[in-house]
Backbone as CSV, one residue per row, in Angstrom:
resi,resn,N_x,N_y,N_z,CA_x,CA_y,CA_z,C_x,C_y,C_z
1,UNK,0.847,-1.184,0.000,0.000,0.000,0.000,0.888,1.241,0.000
2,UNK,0.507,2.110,-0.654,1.366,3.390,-0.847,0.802,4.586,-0.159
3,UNK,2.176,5.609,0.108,1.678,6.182,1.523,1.049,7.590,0.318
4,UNK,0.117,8.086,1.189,-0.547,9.443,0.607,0.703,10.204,0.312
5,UNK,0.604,11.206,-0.525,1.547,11.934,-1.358,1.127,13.668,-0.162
6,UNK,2.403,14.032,1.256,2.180,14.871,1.746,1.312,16.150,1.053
7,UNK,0.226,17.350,1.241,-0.186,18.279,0.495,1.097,19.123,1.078
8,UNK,1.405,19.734,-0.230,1.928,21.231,-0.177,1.543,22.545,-0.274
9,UNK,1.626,23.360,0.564,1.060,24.664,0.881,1.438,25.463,-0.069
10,UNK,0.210,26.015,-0.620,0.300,27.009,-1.698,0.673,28.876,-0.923
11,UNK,1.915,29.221,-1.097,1.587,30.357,-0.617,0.587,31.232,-0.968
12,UNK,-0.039,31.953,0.083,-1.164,33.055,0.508,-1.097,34.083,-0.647
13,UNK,-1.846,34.258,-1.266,-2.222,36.011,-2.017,-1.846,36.887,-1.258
14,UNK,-0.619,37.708,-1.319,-1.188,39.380,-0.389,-2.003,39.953,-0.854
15,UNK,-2.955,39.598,-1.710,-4.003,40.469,-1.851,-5.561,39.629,-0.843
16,UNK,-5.033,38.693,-0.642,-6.141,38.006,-0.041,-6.749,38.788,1.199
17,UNK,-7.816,38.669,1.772,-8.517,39.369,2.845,-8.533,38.207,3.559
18,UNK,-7.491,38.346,4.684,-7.529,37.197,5.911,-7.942,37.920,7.431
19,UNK,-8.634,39.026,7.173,-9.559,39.297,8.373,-10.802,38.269,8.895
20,UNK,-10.620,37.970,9.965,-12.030,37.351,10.663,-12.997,38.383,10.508
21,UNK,-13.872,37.401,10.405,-15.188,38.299,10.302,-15.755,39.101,11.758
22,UNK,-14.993,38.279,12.346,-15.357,38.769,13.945,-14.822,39.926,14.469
23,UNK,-13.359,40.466,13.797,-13.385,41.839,13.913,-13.574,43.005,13.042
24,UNK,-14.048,43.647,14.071,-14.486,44.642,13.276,-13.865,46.058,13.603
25,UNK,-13.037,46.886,12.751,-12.385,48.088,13.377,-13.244,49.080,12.117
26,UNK,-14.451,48.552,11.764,-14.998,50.189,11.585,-14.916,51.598,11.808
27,UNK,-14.994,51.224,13.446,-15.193,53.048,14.136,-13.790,53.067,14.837
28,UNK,-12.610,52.127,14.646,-11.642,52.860,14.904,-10.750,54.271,14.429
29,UNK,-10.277,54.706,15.369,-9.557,56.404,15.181,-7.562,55.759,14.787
30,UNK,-7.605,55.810,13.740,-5.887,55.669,13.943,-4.970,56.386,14.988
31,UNK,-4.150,55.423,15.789,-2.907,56.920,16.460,-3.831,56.672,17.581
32,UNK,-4.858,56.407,18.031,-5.464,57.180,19.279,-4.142,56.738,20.346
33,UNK,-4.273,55.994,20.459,-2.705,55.378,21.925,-1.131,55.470,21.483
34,UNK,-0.862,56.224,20.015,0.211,56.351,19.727,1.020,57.298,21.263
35,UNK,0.023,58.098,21.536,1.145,58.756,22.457,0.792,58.606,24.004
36,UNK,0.359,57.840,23.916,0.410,56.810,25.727,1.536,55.930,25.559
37,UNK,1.661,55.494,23.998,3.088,54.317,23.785,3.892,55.122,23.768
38,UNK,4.300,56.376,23.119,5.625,56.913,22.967,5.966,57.500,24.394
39,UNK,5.065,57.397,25.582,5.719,58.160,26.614,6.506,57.180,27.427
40,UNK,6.293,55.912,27.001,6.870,54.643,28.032,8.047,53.920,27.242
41,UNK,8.683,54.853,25.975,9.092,54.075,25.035,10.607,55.106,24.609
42,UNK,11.559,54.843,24.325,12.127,55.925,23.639,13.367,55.076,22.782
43,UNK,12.806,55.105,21.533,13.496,54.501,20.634,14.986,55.134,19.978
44,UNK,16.042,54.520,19.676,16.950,54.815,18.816,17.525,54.343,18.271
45,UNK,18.132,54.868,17.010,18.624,54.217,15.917,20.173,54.127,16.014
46,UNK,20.653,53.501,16.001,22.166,53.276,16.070,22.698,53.195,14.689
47,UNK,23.783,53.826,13.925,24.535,53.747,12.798,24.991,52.704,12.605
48,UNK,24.647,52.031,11.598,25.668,50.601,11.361,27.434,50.699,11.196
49,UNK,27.328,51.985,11.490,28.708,51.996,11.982,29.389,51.379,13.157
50,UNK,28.338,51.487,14.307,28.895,51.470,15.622,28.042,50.146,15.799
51,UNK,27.400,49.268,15.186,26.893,48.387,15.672,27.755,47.190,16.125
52,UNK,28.847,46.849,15.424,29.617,45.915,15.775,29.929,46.001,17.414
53,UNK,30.019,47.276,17.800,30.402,47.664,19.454,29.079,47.435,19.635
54,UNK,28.464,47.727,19.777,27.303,47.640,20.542,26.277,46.747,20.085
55,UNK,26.315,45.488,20.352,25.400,44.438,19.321,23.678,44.450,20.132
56,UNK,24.004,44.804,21.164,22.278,44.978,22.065,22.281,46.091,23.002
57,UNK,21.089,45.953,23.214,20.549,47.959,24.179,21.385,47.176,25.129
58,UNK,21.473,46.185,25.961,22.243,46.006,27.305,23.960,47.007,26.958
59,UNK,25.043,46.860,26.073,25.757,47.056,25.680,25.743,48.574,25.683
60,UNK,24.663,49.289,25.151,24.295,50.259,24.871,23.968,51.146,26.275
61,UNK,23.265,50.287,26.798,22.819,51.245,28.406,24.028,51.275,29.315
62,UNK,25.214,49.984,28.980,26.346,50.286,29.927,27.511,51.518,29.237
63,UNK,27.451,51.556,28.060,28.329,52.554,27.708,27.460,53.989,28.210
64,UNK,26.566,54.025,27.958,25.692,55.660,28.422,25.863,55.603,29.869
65,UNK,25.555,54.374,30.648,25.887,55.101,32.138,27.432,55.381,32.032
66,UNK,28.287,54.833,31.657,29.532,55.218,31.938,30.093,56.381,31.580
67,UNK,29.064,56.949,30.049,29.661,58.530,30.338,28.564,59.264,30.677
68,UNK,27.693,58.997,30.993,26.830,60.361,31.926,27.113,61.068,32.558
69,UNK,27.955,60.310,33.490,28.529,61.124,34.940,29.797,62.643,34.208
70,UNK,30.387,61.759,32.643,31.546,62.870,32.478,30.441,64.306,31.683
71,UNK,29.361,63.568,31.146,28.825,64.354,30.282,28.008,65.914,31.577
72,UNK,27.495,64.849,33.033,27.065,65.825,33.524,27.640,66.761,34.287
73,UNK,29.300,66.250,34.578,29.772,67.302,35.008,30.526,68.254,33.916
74,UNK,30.437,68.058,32.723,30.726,68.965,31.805,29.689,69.811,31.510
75,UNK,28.263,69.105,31.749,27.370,70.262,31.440,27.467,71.345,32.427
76,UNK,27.706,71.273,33.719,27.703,71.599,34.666,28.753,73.130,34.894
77,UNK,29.879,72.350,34.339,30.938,73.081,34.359,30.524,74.316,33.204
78,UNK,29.848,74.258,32.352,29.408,74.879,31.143,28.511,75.860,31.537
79,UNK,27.675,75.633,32.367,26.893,76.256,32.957,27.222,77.471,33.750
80,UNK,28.113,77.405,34.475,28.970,77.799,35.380,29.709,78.986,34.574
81,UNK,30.409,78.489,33.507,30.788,79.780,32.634,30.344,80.851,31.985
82,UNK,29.123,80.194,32.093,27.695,81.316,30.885,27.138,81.980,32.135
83,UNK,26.946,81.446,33.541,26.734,82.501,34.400,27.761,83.851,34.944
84,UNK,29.030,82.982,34.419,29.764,84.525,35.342,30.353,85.377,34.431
């Protein structure tokens, strides 16, 4: 007896409509929570220059704490000059 011949999956149309019928975003407003997300969020783009150094945000958050401290006492010091 011979075994069934596996089916192969035809890839999907992107034009196909694979919405459920069950939702429905009629009366949605685009954006409405865009800026409840951007306040908990702060994205950046890194140059593929510097990515080799820095391959993840962990990498990334230890180099920024390490110069904060020089950056804030330079602001500091800067400050200091424009007042007197």
């Amino acid at each position: 007896m011979k075994k069934p011949k596996p089916r192969t999956r035809r890839p999907l149309d992107p034009d196909r409509d694979t919405m459920r019928a069950e939702y429905d975003f009629s009366g949605a407003v685009r954006g409405v929570t865009a800026a409840r997300y951007r306040q908990g969020t702060n994205i950046v783009v890194l140059d593929p220059a510097v990515m080799d150094v820095f391959p993840d945000s962990a990498s990334v958050n230890e180099a920024l704490r390490a110069l904060a401290p020089v950056l804030r006492r330079q602001r500091r010091t800067t400050a200091k000059r424009r007042s007197a």
